[in-house]
PyMOL CGO cylinders between C-alpha atoms (Angstrom):
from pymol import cmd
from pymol.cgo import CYLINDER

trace = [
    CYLINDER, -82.79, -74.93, 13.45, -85.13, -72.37, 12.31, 0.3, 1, 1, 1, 1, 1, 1,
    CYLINDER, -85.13, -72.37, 12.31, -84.87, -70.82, 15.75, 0.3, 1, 1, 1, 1, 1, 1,
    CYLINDER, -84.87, -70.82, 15.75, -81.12, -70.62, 15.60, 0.3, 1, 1, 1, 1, 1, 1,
    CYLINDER, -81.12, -70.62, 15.60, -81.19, -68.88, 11.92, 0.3, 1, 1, 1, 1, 1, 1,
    CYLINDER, -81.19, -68.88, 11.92, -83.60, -66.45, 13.43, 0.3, 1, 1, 1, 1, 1, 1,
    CYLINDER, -83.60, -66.45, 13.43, -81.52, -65.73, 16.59, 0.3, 1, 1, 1, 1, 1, 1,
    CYLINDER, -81.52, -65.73, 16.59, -78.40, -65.26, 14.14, 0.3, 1, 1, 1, 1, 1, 1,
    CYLINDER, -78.40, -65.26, 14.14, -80.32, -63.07, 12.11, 0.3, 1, 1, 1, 1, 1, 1,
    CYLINDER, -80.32, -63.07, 12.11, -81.59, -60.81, 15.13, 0.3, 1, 1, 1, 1, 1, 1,
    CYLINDER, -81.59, -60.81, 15.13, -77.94, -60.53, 16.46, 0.3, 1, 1, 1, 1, 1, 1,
    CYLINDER, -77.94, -60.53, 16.46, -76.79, -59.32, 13.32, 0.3, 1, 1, 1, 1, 1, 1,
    CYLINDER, -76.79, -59.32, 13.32, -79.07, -56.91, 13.13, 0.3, 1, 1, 1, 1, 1, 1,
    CYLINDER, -79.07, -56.91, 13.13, -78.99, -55.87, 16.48, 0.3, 1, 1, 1, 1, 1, 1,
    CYLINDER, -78.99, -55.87, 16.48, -74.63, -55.76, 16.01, 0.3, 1, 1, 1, 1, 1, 1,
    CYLINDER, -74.63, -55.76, 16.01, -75.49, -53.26, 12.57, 0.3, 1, 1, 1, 1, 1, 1,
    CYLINDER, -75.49, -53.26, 12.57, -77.79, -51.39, 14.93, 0.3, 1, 1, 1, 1, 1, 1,
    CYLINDER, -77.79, -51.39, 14.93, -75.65, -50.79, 17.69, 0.3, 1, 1, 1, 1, 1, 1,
    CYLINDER, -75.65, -50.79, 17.69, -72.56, -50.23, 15.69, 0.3, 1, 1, 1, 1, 1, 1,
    CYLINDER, -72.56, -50.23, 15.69, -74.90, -47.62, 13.98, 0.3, 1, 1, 1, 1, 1, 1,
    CYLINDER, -74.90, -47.62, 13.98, -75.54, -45.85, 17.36, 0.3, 1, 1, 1, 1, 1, 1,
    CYLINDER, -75.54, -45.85, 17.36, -72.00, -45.86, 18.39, 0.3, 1, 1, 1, 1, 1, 1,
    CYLINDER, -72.00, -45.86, 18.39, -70.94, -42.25, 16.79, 0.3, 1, 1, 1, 1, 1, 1,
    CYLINDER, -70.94, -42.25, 16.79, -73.93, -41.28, 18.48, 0.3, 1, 1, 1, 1, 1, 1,
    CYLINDER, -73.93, -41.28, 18.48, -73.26, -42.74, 21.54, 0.3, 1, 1, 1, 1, 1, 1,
    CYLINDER, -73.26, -42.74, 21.54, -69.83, -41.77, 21.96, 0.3, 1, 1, 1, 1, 1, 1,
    CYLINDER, -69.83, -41.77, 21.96, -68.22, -45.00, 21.29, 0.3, 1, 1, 1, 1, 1, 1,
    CYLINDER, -68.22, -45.00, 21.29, -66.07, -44.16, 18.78, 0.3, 1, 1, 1, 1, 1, 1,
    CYLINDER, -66.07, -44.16, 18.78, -64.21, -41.03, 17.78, 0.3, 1, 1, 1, 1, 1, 1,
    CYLINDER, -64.21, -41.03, 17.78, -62.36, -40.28, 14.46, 0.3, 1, 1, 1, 1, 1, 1,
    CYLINDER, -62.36, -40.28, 14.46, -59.95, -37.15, 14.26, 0.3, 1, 1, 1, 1, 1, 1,
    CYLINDER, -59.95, -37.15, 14.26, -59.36, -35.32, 11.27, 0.3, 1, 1, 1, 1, 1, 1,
    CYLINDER, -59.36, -35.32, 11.27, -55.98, -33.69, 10.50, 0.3, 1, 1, 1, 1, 1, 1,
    CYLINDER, -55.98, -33.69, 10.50, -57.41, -29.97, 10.62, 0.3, 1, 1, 1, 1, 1, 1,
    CYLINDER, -57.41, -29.97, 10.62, -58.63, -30.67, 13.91, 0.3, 1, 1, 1, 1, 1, 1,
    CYLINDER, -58.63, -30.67, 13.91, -55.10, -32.13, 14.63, 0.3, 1, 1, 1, 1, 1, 1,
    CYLINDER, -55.10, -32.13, 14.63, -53.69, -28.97, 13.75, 0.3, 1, 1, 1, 1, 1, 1,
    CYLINDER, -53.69, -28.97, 13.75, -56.01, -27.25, 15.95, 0.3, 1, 1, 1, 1, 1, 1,
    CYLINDER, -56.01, -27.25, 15.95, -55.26, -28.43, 19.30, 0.3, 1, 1, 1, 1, 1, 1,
    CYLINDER, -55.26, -28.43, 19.30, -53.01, -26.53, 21.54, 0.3, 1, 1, 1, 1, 1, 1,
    CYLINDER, -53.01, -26.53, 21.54, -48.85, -27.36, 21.50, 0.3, 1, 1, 1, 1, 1, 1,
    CYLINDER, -48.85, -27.36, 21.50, -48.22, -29.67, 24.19, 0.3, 1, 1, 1, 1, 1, 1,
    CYLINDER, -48.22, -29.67, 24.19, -45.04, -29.17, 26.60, 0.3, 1, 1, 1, 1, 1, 1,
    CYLINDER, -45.04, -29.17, 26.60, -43.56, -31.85, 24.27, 0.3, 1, 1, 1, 1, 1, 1,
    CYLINDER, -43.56, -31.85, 24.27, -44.75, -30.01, 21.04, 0.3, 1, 1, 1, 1, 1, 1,
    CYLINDER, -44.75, -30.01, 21.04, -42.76, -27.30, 22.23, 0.3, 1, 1, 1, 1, 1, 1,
    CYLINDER, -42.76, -27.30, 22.23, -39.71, -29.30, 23.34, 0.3, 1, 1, 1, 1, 1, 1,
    CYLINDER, -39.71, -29.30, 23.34, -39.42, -30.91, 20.34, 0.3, 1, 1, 1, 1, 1, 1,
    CYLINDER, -39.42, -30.91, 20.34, -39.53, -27.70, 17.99, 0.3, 1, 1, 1, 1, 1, 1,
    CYLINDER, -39.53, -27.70, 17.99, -36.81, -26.21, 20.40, 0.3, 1, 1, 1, 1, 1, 1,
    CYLINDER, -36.81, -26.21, 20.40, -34.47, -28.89, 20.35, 0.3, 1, 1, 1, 1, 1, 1,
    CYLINDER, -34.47, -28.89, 20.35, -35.17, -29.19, 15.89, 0.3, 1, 1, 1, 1, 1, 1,
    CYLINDER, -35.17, -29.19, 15.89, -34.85, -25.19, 16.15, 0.3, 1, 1, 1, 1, 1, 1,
    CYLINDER, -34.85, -25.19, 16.15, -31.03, -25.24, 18.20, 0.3, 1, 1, 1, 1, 1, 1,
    CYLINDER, -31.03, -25.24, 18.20, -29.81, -28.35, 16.02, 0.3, 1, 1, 1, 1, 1, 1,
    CYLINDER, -29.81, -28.35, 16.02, -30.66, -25.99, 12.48, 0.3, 1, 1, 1, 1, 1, 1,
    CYLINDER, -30.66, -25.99, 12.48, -29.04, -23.40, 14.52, 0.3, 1, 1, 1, 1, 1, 1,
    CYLINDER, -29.04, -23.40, 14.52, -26.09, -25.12, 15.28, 0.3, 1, 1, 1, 1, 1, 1,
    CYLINDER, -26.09, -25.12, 15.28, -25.76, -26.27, 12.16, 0.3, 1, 1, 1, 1, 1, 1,
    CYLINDER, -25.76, -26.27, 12.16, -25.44, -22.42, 10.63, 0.3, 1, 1, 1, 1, 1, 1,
    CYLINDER, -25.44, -22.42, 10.63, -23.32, -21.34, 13.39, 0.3, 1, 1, 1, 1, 1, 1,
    CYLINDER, -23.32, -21.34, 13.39, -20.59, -24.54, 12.70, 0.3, 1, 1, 1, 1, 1, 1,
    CYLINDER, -20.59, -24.54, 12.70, -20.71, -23.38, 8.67, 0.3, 1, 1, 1, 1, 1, 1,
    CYLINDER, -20.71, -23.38, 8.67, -20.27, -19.69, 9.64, 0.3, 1, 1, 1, 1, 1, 1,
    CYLINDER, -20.27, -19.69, 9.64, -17.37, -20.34, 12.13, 0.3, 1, 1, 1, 1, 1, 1,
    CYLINDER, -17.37, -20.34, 12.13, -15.63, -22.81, 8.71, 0.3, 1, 1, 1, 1, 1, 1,
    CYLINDER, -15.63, -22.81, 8.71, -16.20, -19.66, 6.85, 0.3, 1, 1, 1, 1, 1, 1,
    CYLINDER, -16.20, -19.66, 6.85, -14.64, -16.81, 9.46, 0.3, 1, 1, 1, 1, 1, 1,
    CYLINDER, -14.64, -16.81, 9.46, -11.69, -19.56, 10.13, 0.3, 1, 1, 1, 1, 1, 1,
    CYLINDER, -11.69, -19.56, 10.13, -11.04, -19.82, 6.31, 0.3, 1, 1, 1, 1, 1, 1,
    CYLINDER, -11.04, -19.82, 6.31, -11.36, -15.69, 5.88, 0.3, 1, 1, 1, 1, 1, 1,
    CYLINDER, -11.36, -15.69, 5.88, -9.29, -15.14, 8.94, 0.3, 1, 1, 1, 1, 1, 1,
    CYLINDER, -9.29, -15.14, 8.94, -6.19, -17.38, 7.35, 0.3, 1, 1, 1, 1, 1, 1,
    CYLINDER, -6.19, -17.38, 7.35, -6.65, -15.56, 3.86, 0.3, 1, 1, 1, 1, 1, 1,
    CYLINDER, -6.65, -15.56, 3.86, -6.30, -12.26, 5.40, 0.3, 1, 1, 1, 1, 1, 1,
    CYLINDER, -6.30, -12.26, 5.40, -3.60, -12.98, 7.47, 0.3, 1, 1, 1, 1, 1, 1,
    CYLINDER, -3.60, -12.98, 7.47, -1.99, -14.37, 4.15, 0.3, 1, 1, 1, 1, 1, 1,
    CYLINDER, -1.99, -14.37, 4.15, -2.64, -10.83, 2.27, 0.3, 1, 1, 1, 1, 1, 1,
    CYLINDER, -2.64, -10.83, 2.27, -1.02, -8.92, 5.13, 0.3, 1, 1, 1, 1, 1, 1,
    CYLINDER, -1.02, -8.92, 5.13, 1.92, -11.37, 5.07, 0.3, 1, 1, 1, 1, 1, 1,
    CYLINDER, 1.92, -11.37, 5.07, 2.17, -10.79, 1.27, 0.3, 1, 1, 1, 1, 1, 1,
    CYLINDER, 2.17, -10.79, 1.27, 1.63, -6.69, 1.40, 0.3, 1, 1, 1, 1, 1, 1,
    CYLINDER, 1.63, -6.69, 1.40, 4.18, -6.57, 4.21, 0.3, 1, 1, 1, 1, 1, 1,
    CYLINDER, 4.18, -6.57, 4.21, 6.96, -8.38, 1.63, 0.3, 1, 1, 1, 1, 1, 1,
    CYLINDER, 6.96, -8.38, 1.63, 5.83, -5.96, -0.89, 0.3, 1, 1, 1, 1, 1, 1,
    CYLINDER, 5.83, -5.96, -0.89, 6.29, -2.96, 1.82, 0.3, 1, 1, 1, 1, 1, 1,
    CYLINDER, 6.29, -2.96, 1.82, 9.41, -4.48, 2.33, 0.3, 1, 1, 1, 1, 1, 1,
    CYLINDER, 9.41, -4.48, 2.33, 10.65, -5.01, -1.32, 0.3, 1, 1, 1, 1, 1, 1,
    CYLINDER, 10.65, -5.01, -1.32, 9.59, -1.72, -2.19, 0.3, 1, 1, 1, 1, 1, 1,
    CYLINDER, 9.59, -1.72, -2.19, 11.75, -0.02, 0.83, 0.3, 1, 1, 1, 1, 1, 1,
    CYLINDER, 11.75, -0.02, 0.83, 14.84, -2.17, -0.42, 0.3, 1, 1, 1, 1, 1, 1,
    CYLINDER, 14.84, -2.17, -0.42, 14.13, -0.78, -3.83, 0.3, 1, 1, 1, 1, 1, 1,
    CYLINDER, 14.13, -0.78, -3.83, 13.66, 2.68, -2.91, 0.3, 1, 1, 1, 1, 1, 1,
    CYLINDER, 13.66, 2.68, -2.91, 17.35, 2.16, -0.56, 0.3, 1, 1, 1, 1, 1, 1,
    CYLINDER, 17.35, 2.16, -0.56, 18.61, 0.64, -3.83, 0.3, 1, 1, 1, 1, 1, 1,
    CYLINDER, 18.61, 0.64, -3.83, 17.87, 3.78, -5.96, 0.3, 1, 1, 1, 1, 1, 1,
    CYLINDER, 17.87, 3.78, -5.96, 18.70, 6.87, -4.03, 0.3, 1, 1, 1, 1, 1, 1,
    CYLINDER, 18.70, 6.87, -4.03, 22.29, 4.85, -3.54, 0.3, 1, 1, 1, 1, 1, 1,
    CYLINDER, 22.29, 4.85, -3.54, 22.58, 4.67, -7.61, 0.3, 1, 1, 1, 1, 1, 1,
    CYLINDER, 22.58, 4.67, -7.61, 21.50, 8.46, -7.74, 0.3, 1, 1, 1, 1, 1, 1,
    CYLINDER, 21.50, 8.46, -7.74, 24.04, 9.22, -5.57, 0.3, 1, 1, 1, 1, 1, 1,
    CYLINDER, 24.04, 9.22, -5.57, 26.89, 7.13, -6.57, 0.3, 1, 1, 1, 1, 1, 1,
    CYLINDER, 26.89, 7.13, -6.57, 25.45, 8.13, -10.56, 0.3, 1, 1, 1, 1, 1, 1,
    CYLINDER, 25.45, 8.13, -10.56, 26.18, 11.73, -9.43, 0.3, 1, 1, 1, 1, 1, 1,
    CYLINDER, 26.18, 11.73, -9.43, 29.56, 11.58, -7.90, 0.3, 1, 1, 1, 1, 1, 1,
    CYLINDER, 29.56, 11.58, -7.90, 30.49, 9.65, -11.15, 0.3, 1, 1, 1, 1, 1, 1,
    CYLINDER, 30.49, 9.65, -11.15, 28.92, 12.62, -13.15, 0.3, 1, 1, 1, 1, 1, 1,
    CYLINDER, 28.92, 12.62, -13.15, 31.36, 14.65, -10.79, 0.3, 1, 1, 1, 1, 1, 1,
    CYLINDER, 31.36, 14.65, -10.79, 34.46, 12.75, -11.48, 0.3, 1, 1, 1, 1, 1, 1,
    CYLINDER, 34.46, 12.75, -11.48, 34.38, 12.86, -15.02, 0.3, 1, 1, 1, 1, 1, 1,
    CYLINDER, 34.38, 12.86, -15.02, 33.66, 16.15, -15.16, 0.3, 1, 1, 1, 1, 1, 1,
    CYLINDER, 33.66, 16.15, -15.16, 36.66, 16.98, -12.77, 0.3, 1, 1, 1, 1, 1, 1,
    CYLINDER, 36.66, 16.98, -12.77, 38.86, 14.52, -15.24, 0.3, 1, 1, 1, 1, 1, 1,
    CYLINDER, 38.86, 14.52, -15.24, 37.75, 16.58, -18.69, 0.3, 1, 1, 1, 1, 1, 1,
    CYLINDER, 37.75, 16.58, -18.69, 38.55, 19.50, -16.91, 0.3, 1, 1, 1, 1, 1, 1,
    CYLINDER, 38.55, 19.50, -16.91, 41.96, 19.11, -16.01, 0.3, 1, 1, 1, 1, 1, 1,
    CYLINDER, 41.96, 19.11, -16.01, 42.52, 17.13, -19.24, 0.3, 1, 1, 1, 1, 1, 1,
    CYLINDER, 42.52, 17.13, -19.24, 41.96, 20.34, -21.06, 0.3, 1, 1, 1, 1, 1, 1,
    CYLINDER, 41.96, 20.34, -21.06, 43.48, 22.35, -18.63, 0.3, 1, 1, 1, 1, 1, 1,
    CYLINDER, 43.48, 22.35, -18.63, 47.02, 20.07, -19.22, 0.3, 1, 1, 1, 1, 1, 1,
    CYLINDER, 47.02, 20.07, -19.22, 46.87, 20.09, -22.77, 0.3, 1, 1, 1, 1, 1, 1,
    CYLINDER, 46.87, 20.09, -22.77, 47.75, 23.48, -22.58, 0.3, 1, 1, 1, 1, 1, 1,
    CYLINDER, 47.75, 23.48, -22.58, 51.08, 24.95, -22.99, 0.3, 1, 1, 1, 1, 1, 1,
    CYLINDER, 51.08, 24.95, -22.99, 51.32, 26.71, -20.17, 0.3, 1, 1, 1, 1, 1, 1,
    CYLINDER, 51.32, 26.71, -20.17, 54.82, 28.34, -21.12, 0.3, 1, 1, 1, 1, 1, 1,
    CYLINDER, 54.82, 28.34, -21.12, 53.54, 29.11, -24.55, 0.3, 1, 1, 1, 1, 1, 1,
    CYLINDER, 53.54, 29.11, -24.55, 50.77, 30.94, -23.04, 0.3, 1, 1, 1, 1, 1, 1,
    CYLINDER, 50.77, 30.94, -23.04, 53.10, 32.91, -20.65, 0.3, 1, 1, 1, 1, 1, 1,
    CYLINDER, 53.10, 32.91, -20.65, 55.43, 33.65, -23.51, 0.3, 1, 1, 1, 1, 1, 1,
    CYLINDER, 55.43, 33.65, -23.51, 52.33, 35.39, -25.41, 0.3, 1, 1, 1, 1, 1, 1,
    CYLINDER, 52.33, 35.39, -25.41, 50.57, 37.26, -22.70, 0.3, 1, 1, 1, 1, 1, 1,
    CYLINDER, 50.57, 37.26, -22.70, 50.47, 41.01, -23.02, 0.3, 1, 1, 1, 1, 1, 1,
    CYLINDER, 50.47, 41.01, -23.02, 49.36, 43.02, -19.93, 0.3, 1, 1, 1, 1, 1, 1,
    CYLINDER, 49.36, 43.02, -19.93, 46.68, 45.16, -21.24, 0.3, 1, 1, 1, 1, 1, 1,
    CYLINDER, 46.68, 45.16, -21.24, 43.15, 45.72, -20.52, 0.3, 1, 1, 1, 1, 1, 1,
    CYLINDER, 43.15, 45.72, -20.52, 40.22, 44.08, -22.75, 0.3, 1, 1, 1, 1, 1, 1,
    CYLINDER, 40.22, 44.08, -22.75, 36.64, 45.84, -22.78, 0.3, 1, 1, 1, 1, 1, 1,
    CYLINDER, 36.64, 45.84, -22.78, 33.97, 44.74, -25.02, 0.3, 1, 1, 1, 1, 1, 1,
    CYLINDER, 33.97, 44.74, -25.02, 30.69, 46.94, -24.75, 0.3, 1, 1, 1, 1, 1, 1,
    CYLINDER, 30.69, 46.94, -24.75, 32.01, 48.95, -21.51, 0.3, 1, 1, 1, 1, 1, 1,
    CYLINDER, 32.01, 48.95, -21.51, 32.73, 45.86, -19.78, 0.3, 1, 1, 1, 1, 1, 1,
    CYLINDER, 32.73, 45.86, -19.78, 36.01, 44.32, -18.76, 0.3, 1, 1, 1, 1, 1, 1,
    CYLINDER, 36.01, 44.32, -18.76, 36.67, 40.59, -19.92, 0.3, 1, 1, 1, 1, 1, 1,
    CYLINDER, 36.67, 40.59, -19.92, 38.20, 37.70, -18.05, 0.3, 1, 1, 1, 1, 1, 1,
    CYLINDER, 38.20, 37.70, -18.05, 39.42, 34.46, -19.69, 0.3, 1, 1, 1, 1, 1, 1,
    CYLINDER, 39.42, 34.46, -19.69, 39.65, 31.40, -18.14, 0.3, 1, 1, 1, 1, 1, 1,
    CYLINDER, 39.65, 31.40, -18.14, 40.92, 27.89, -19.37, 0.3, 1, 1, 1, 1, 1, 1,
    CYLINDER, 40.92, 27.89, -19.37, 38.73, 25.85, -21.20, 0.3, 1, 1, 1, 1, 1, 1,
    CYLINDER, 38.73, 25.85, -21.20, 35.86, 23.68, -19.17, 0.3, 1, 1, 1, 1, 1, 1,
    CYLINDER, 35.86, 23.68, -19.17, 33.39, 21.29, -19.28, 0.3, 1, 1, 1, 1, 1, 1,
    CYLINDER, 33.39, 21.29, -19.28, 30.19, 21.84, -20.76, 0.3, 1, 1, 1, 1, 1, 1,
    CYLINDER, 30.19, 21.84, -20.76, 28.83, 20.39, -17.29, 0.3, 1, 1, 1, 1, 1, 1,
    CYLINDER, 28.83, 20.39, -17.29, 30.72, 22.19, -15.44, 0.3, 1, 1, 1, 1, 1, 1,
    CYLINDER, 30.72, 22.19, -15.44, 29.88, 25.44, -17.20, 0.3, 1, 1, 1, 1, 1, 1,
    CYLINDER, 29.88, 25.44, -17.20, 26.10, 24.18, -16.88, 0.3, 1, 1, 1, 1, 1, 1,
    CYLINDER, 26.10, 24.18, -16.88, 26.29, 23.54, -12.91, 0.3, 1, 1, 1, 1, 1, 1,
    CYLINDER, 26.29, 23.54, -12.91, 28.07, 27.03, -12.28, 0.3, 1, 1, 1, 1, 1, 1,
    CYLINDER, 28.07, 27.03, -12.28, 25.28, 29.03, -14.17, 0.3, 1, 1, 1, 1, 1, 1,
    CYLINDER, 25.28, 29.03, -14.17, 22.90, 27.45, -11.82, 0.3, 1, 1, 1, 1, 1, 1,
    CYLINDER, 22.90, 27.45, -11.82, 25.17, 28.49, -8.76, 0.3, 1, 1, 1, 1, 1, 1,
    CYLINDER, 25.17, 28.49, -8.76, 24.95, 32.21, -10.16, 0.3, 1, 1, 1, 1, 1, 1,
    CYLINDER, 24.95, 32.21, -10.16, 22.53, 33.35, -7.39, 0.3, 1, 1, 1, 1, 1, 1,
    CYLINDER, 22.53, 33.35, -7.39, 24.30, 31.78, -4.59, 0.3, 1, 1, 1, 1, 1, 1,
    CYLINDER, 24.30, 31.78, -4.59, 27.26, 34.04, -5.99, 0.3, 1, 1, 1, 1, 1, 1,
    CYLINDER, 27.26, 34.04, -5.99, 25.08, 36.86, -6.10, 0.3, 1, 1, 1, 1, 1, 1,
    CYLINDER, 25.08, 36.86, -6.10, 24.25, 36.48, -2.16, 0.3, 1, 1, 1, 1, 1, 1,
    CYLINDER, 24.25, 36.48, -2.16, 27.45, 36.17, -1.29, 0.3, 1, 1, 1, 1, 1, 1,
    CYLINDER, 27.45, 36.17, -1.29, 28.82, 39.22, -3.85, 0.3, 1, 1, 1, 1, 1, 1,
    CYLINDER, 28.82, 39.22, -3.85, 26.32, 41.71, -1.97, 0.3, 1, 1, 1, 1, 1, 1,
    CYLINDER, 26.32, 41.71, -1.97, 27.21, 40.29, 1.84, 0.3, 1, 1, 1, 1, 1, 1,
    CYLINDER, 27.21, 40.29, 1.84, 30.88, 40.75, 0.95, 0.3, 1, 1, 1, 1, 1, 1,
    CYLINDER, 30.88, 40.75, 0.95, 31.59, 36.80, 1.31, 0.3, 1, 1, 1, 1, 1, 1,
    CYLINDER, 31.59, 36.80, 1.31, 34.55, 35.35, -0.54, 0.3, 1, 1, 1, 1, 1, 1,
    CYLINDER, 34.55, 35.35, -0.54, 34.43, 32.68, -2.76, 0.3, 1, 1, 1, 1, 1, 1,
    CYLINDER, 34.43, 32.68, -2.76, 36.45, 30.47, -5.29, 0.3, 1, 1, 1, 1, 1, 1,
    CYLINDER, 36.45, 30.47, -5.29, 35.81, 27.96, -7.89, 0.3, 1, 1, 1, 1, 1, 1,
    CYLINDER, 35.81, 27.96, -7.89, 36.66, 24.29, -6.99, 0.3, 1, 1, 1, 1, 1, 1,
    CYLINDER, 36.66, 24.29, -6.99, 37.51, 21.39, -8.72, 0.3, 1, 1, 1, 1, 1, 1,
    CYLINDER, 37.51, 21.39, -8.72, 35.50, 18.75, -8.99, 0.3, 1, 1, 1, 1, 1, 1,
    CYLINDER, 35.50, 18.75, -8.99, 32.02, 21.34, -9.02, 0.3, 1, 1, 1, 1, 1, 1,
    CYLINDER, 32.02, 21.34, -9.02, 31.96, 22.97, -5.93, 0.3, 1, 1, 1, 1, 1, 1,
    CYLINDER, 31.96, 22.97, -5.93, 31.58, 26.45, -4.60, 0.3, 1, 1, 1, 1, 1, 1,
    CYLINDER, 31.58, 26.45, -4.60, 34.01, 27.56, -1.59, 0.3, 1, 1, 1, 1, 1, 1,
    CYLINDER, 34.01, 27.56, -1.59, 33.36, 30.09, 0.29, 0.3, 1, 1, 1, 1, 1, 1,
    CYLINDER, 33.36, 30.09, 0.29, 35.15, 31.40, 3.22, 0.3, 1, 1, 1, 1, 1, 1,
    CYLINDER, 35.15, 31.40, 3.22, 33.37, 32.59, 6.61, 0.3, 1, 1, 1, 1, 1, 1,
    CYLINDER, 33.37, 32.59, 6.61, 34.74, 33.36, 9.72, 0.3, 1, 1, 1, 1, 1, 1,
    CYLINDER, 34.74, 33.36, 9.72, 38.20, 31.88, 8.65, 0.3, 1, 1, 1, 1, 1, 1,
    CYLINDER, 38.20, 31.88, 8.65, 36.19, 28.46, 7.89, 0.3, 1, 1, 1, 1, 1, 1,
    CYLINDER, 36.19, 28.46, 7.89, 36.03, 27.14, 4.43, 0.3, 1, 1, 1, 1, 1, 1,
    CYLINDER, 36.03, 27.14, 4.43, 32.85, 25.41, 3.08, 0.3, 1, 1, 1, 1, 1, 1,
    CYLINDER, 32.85, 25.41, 3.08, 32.13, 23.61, 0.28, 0.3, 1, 1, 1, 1, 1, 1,
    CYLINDER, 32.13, 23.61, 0.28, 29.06, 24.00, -1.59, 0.3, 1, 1, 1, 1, 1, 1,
    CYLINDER, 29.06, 24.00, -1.59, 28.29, 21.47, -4.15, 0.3, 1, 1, 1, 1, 1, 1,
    CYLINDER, 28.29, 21.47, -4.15, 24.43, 22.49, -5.14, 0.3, 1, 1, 1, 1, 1, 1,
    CYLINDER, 24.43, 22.49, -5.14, 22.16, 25.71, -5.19, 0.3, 1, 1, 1, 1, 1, 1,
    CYLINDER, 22.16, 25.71, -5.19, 19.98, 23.61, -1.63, 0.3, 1, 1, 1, 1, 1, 1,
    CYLINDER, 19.98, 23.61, -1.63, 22.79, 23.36, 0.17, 0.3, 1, 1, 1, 1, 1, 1,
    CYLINDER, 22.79, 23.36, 0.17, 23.13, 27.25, 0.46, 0.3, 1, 1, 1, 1, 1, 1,
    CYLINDER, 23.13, 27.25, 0.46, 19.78, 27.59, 2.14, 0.3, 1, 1, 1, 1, 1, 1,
    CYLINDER, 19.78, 27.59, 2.14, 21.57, 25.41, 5.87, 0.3, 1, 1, 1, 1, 1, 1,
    CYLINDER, 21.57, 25.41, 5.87, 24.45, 28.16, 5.32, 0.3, 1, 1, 1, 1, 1, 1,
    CYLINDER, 24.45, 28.16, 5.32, 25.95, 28.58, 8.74, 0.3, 1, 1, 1, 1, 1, 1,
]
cmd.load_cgo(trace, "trace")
């Protein structure tokens, strides 16, 4: 029995011993994490970080094309919107210049209507009854009366005064007309001039 404690005794320590000798040996092997780090990428290594690299990549690209989808259908929205604007605008613009002009021929007509209601409140064979034929200066200059107008149309034919002049020194004739208009005779044609502009496309 003694033997057999002995024996067990010497294979213990000859198991410490060897298990002592096995780093020097070469039996065993432990690897830190530094020296982990260390090694060279293997053809998986590199796989791997590829395939991690294209799925983060992917992943972006998917969020940007949401985003570019999403700013594509708000800008198409603005122009939609801006072009009704354009267009309400235009309609509004249409809208106006026909009130300007139908606001001016009105302006025209009622100064056409005061006119001749002063002219027939006159009485005309009164008038004729008093009339003297004789000649009227004041200040070296001879007179002419006319019946009553409008203070419009008085207004719009002082603002005609240099067409008259132009046509005074080219010899043109010309006449008052009623509503305000200027006609003038050329070349046995008779125009009608209603503003100063309209002089300026004078055949």
């Amino acid at each position: 029995m003694a033997d057999a404690i002995g024996q067990t005794s010497s294979e213990e320590e000859l198991s410490m011993d060897t298990f002592d000798e096995l780093p020097q040996r070469g039996g065993l092997h432990h690897t830190s994490s530094e020296e982990e780090d260390d090694r060279p990428a293997t053809k998986r290594d590199n796989k791997s970080l590829h395939k991690d690299i294209r799925s983060l990549i992917q992943a972006d690209l998917a969020i940007i094309r949401e985003d570019i989808h999403s700013l594509t259908g708000r800008v198409k929205l603005t122009e939609e919107e801006v072009s009704g604007l354009l267009t309400s605008q235009t309609a509004m613009q249409e809208a106006q210049a026909t009130t300007s002009r139908a606001q001016e021929s009105l302006a025209a007509k009622m100064a056409d209507l005061e006119d001749k209601s002063l002219v027939s409140s006159l009485d005309k064979m009164a008038i004729l009854a008093a009339v003297r034929d004789s000649a009227c200066d004041f200040k070296s200059r001879m007179l002419s009366f006319y019946s009553d107008l409008s203070r419009a149309t008085l207004m719009w034919r002082r603002s005609m005064r240099p067409v008259t002049g132009v046509l005074q020194r080219h010899g043109i004739p010309s006449r008052w007309g009623n509503p305000c208009s200027l006609q003038v005779t050329k070349e046995g044609m008779l125009h009608h001039i209603t503003e100063a502009a309209e002089f300026r496309s004078f055949p």
